[in-house]
C-alpha positions as CSV (number, residue, x, y, z in Angstrom):
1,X,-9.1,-110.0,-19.6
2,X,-8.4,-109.8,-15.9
3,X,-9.8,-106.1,-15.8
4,X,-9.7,-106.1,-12.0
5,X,-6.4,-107.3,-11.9
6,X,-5.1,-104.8,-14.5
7,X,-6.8,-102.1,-12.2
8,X,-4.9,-102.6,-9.2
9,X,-1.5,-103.7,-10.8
10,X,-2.2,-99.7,-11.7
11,X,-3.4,-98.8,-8.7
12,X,-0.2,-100.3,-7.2
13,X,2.3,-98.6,-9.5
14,X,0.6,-95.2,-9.3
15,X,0.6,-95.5,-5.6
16,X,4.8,-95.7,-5.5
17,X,4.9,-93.3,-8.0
18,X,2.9,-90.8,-5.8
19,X,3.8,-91.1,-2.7
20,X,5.8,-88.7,-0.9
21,X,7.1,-91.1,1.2
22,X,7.5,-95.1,0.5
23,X,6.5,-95.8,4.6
24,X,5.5,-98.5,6.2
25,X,1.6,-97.7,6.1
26,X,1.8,-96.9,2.0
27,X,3.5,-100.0,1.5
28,X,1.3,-102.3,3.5
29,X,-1.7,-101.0,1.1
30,X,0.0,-101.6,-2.1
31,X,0.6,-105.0,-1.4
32,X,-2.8,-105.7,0.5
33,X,-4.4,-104.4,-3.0
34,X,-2.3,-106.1,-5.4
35,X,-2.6,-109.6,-2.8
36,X,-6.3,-109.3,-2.8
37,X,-6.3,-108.7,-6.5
38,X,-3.9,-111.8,-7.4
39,X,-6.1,-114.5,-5.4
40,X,-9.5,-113.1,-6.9
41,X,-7.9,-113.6,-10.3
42,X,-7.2,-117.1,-8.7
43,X,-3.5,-116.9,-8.4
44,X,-1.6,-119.3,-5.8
45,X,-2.5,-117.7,-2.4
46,X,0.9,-118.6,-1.4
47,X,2.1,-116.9,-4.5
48,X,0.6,-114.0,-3.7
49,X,1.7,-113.8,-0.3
50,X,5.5,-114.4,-1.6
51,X,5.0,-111.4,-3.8
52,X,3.9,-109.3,-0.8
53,X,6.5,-110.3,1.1
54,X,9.2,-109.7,-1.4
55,X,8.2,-106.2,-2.3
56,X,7.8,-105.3,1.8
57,X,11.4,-106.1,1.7
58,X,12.8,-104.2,-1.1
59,X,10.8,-101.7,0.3
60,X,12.8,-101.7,3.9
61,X,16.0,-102.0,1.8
62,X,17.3,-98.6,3.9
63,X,20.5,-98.3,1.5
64,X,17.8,-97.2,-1.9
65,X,16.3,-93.6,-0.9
66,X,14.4,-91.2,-2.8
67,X,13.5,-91.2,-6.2
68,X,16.0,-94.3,-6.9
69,X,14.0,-96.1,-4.1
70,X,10.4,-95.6,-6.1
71,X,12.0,-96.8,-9.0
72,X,13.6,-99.7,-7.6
73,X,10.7,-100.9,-6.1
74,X,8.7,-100.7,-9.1
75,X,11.2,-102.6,-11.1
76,X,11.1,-105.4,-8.1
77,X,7.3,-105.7,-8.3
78,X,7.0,-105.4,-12.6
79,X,9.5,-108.2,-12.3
80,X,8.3,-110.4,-10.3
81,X,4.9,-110.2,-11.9
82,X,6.8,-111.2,-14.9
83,X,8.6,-113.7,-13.3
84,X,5.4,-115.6,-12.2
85,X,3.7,-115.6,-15.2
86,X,6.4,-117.3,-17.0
87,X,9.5,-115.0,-17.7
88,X,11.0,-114.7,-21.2
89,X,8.8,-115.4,-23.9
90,X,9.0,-118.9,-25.1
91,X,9.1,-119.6,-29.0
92,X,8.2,-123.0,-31.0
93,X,11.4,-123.9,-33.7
94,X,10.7,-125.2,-36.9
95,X,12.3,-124.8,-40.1
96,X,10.0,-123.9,-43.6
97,X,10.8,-126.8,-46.2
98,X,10.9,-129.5,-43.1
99,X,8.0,-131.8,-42.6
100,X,6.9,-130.4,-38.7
101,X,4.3,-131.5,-37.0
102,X,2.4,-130.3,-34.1
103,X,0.6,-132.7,-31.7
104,X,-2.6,-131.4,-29.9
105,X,-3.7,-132.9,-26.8
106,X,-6.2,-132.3,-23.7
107,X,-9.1,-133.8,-22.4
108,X,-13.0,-132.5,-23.6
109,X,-14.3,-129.3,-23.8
110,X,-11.3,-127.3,-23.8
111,X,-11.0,-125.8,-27.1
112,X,-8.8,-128.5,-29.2
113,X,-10.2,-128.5,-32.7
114,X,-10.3,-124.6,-32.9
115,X,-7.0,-124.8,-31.4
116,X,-5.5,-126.6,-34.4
117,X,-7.6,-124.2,-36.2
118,X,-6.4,-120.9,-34.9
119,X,-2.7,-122.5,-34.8
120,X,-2.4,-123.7,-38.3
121,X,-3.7,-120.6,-39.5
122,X,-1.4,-118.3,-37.6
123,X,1.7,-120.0,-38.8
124,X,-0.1,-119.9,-42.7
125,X,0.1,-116.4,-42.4
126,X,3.8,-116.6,-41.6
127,X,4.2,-118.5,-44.6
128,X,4.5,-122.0,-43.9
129,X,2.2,-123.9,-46.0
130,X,0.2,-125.9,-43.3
131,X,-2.5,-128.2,-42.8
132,X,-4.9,-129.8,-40.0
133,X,-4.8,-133.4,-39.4
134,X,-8.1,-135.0,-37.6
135,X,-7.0,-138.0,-35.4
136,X,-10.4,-137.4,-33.6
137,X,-11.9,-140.7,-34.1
138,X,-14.0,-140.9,-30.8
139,X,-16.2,-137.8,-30.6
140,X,-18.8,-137.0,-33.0
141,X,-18.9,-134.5,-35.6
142,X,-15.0,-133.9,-35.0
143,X,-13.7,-134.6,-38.0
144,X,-16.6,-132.5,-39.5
145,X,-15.9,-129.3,-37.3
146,X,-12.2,-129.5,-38.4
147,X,-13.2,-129.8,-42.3
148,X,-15.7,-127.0,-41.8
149,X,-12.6,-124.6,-39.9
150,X,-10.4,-125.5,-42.4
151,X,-12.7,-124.6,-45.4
152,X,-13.7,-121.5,-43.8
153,X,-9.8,-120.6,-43.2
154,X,-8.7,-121.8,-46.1
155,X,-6.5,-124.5,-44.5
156,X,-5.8,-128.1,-46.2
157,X,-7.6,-130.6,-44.2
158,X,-7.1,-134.3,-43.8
159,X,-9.5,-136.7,-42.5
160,X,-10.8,-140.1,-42.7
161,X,-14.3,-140.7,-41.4
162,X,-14.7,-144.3,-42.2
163,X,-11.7,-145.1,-40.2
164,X,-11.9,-145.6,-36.2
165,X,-8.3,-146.4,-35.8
166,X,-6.2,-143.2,-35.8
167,X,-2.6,-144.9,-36.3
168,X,-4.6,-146.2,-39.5
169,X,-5.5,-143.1,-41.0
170,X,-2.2,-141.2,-40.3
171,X,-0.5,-144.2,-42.1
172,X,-3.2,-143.9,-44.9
173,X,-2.7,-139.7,-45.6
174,X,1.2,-139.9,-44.7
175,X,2.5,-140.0,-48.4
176,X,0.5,-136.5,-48.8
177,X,1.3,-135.0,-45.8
178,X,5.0,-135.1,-46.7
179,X,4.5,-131.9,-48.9
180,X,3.7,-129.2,-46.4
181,X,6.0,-127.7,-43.7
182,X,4.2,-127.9,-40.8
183,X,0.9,-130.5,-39.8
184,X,-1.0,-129.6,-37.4
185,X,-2.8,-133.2,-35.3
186,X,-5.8,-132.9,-33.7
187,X,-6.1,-136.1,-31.4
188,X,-9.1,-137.5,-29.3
189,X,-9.5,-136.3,-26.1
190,X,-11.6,-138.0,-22.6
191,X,-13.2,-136.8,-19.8
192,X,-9.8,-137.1,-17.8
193,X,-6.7,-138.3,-18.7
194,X,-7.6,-142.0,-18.2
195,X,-5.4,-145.3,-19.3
196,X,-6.9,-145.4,-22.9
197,X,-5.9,-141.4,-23.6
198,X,-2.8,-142.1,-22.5
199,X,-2.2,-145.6,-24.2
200,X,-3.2,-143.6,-27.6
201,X,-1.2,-140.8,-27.1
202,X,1.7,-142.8,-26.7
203,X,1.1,-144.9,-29.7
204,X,0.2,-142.2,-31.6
205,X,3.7,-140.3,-30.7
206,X,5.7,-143.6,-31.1
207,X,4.2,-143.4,-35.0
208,X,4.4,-140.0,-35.5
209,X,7.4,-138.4,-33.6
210,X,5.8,-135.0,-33.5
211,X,8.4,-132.2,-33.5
212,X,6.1,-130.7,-30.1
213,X,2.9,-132.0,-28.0
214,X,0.7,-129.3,-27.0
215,X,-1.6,-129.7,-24.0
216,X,-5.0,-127.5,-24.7
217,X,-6.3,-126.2,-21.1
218,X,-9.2,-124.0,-20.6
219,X,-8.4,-120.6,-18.7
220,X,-11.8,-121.3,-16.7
221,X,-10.1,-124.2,-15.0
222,X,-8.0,-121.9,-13.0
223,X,-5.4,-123.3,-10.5
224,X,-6.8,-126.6,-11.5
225,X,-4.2,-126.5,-14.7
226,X,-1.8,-127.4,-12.2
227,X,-2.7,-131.0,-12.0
228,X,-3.6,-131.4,-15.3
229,X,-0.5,-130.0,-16.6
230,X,1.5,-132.3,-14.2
231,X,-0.5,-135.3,-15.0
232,X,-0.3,-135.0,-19.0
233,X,3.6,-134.0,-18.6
234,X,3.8,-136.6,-16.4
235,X,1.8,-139.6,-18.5
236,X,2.9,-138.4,-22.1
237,X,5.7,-135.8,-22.1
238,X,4.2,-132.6,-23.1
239,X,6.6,-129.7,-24.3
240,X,4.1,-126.8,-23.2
241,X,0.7,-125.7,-23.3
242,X,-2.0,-123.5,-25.2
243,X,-4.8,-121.3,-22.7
244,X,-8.0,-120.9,-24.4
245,X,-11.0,-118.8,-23.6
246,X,-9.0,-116.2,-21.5
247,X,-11.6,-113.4,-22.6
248,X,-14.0,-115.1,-20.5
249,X,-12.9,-115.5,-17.1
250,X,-11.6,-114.1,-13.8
251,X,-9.6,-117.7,-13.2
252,X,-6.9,-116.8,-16.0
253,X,-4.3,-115.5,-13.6
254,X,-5.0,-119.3,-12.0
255,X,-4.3,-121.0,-15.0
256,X,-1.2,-118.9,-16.2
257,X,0.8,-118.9,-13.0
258,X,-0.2,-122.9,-12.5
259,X,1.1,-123.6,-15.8
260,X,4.4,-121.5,-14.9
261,X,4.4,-123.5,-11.4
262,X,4.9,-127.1,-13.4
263,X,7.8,-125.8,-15.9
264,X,5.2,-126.0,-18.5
265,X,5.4,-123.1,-21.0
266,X,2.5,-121.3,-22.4
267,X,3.1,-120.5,-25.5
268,X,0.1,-119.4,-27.0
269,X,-3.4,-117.7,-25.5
270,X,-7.1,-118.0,-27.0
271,X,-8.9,-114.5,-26.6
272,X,-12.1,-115.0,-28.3
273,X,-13.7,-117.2,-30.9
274,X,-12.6,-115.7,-34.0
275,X,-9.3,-117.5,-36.0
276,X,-7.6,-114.6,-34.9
277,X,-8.3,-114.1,-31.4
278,X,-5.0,-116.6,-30.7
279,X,-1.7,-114.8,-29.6
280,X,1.8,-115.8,-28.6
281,X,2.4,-115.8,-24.6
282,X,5.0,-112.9,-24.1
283,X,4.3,-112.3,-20.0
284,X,6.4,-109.2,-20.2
285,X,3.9,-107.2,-23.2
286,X,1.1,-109.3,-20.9
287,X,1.8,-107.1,-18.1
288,X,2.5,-104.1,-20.4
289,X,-1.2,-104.2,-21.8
290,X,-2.7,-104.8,-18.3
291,X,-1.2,-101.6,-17.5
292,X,-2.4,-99.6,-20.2
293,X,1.2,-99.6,-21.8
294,X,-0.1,-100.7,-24.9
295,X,1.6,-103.8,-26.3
296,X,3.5,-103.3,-30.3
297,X,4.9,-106.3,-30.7
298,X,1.2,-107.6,-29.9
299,X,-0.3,-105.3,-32.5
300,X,2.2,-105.7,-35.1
301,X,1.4,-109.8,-34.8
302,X,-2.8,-109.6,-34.9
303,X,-2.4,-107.5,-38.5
304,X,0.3,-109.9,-39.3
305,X,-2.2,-113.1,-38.7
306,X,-5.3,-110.9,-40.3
307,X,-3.2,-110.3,-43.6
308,X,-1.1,-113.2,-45.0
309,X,2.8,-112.6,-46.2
310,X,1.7,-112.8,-50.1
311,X,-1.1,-110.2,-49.3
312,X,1.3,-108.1,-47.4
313,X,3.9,-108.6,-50.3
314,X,1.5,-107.2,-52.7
315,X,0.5,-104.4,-50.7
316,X,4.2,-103.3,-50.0
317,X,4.3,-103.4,-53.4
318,X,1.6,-101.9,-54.3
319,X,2.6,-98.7,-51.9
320,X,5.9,-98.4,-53.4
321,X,4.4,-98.1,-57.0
322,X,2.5,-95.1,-55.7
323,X,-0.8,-97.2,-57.1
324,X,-2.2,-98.2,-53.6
325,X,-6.3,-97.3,-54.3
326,X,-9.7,-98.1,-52.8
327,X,-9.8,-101.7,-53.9
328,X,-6.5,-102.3,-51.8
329,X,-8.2,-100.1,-48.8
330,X,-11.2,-102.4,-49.2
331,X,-8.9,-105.5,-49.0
332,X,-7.7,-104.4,-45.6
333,X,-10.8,-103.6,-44.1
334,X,-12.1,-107.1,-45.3
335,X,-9.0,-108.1,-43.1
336,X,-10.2,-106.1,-40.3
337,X,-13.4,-108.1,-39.8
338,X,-11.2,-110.6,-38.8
339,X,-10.3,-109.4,-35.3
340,X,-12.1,-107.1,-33.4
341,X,-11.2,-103.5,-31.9
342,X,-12.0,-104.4,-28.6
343,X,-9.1,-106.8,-28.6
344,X,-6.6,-104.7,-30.2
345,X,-7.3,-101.4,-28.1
346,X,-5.2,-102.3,-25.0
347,X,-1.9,-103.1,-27.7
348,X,-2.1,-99.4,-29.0
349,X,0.7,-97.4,-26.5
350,X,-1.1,-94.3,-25.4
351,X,-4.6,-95.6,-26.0
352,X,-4.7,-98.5,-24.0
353,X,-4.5,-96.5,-21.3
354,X,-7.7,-94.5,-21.8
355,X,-10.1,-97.7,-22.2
356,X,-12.1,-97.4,-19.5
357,X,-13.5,-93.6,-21.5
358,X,-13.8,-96.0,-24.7
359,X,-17.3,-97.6,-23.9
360,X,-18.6,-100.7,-26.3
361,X,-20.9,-99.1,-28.2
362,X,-18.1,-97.0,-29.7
363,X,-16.0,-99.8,-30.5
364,X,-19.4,-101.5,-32.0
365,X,-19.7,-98.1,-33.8
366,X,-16.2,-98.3,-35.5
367,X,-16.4,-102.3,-36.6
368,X,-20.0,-100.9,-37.9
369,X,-18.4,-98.4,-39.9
370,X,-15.6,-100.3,-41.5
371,X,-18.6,-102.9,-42.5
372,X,-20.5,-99.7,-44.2
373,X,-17.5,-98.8,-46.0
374,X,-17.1,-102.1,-47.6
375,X,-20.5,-102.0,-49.0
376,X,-19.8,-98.0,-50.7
377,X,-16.5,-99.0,-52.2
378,X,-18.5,-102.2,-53.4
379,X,-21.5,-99.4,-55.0
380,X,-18.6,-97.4,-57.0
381,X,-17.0,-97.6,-60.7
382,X,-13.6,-98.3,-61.7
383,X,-13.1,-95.1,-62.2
384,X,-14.2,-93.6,-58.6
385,X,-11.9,-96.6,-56.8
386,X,-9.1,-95.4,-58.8
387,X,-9.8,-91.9,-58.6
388,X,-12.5,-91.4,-55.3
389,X,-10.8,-87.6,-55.5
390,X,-13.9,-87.0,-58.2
391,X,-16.6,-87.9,-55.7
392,X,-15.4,-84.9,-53.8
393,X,-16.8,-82.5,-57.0
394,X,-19.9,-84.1,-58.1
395,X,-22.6,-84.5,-55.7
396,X,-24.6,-86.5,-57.4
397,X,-22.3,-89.4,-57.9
398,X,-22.3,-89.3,-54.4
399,X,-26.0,-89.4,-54.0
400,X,-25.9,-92.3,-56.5
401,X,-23.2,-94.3,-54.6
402,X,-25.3,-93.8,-51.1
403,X,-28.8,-94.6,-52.8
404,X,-26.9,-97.7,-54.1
405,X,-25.0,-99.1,-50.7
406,X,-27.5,-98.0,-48.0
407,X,-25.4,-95.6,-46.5
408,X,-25.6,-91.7,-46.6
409,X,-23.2,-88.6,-48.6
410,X,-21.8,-88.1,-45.0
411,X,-20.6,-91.9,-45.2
412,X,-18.5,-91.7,-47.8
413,X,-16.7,-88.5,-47.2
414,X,-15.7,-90.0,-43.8
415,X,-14.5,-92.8,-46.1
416,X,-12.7,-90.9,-48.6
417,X,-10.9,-89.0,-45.8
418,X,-10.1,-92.0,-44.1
419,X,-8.6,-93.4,-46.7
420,X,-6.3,-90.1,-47.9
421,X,-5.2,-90.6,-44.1
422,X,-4.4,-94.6,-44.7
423,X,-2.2,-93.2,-48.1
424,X,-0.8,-90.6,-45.9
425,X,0.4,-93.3,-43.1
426,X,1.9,-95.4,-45.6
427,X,4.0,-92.7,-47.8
428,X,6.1,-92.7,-45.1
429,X,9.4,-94.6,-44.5
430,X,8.1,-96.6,-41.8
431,X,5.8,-98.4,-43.5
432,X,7.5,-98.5,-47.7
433,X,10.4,-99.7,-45.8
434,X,9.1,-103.4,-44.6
435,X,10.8,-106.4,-45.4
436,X,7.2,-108.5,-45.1
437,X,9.4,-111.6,-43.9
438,X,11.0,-109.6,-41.3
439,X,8.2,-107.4,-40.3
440,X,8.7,-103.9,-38.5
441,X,12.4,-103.2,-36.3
442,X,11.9,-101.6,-32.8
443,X,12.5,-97.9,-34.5
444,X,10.0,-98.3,-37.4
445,X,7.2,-99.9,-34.4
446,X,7.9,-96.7,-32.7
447,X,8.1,-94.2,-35.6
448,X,5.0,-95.4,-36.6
449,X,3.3,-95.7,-33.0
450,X,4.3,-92.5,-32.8
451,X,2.6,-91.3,-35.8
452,X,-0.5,-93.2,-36.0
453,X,-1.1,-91.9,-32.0
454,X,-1.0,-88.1,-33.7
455,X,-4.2,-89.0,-35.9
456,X,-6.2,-91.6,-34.1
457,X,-9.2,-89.8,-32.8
458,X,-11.9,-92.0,-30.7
């Protein structure tokens, strides 16, 4: 996302880095590069220009020389990029055991219903047992694209489709609602936030009293988030807002910085169209990735919302016993087909970096792979998944196993290797040594960063 903003945010900071001298001339190009590459990412103009003007004057600042100078200034400009895409990462609070609920609203076409979706789903996987409301009662097939999400996720899903009235069928489902810990509403939307959205969101909240109300914007609106964001906080009180589709356009930088503009907080993004392409806001990792930093925290969450905390308990579990096999190893590649490595590339510190000599067909090459392994482990016996150390000294269980899963001898060995490199990785402390409610501490992310950048070969 924003690829020719992330180039000259590099650009930028390699030029301070590099230069001899921070002059007059040197300085007027870095921020003529990073201006021109703010606006065509559709960020304020005037925002822009107060970034230039704010990093000429740091760099004038004649009491900071040398070395400390370069440093300052790149400190100035990293925060201030921080600073207008938000600033500290903002966090929804709810208790497990309470009976939370979660309001989604927006007008059409913005990505509501996969929204609720993605959002119930990544706090599942935290272990909050969740479910999807449908309070869609206006546009068709809603209710029947949230039953077929939730059924796909397996996500409890509540919906009425006889019933037009939405205060109704809340009133209806209520009594079984009270058993889960957080409810995720999707509401009806318009084709702008007329009198009737707004007289329905209000009764709908006076009912309800949802813990938050969400506005769902698109990305590909750009600085046009502004108004809507003002209008809906405006009309019914929103607490902050989810970005979808921020794969897909060049406007993003428009839609994160307008959002920022109207106190609104993003707290979540949309990066593709899988349940799992949906991340927390954090505009400090943001920048990190878009500089090839890599992002942990980032990383650490997508395998965290790909493999839920009773999976993760059982596979902690399972590596402390010493008994982690090939069935578990097939478990987490099934996981893997849940996100893609394209979006998890530009997390990896030290790899994220070297994207642009990663083309797509090698990242199509590597989901292809983990697919083919699937299929061999699924061609094997007992035996060979418990022991796959045999199929190293017979060749012709080998030859049986390829014949049987379409793939070839050469296949599995990469396989079996992989997977002695998997046990390898988690002998260690860093990974035996996870509380899965806690997840990984600042030393184990690095440890293991650390480690896993020694073996990963592209």
């Amino acid at each position: 996302m924003l690829d020719k903003l992330s180039s000259a945010l590099k650009k930028g900071f390699d030029k301070i880095a590099g230069a001899i001298f921070l002059d007059k001339k040197v300085i007027d190009e870095i921020v003529k590069d990073l201006q021109r590459a703010l606006i065509q990412a559709d960020v304020n103009v005037h925002l822009a220009k107060e970034l230039g003007e704010k990093i000429r004057k740091e760099a004038e600042n004649e009491r900071i020389k040398g070395i400390e100078r370069k440093e300052h200034l790149t400190k100035i400009l990293h925060d201030e990029l921080i600073k207008i895409l938000g600033g500290e990462k903002k966090e929804l609070k709810f208790e497990k055991g309470k009976n939370n609920k979660i309001m989604l609203v927006g007008t059409y076409g913005h990505g509501k219903t996969t929204s609720s979706a993605k959002l119930a789903s990544y706090y599942a996987k935290r272990g909050f047992k969740t479910c999807l409301l449908g309070l869609d009662v206006h546009r068709l097939a809603a209710s029947e694209q949230l039953k077929q999400l939730g059924d796909k996720n397996k996500l409890a899903v509540f919906i009425d489709e006889a019933e037009k009235n939405p205060i109704k069928i809340y009133e209806k489902l209520k009594k079984e609602l009270e058993g889960y810990d957080l409810i995720i509403i999707d509401t009806a939307g318009r084709h702008s936030l007329d009198k009737e959205l707004i007289d329905e969101i209000k009764k709908l909240t006076g009912k309800i009293k949802p813990d938050y109300k969400l506005l769902i914007i698109s990305a590909d609106i750009g600085q046009a988030a502004k108004t809507q964001a003002e209008e809906f906080q405006k009309s019914v009180d929103i607490n902050g807002v989810i970005i979808t589709r921020m794969d897909s356009t060049a406007k993003a930088g428009g839609a994160l910085t307008a959002c920022n503009e109207t106190n609104a907080p993003v707290y979540f993004i949309g990066t593709g169209e899988k349940i799992n392409d949906f991340e927390t806001f954090n505009a400090k990792a943001f920048i990190s990735r878009m500089l090839g930093l890599g992002d942990l925290e980032g990383l650490l969450e997508k395998v965290q919302s790909a493999i839920d905390e009773k999976s993760q308990i059982k596979l902690k579990t399972r590596l402390d016993e010493g008994s982690f096999n090939l069935r578990d190893f097939q478990e987490q590649l099934k996981s893997m087909n849940n996100f893609s490595f394209s979006k998890i590339i530009d997390m990896i510190p030290g790899i994220g970096s070297l994207k642009e000599k990663v083309d797509d067909n090698m990242l199509n090459t590597q989901e292809h792979k983990v697919k083919k392994w699937q299929h061999i482990i699924d061609s094997m016996t007992e035996e060979e998944i418990d022991n796959p150390e045999i199929l190293e000294k017979q060749t012709s269980r080998l030859k049986r196993i390829a014949l049987g899963s379409g793939t070839t001898t050469t296949d599995i060995r990469q396989l079996i290797k992989q997977y002695k490199l998997l046990k390898e990785l988690a002998s260690g402390s860093e990974l035996t040594n996870i509380d899965p409610s806690q997840g990984l501490s600042q030393k184990q992310m690095m440890k293991l960063a650390r480690k896993f950048g020694k073996k990963m070969k592209f």
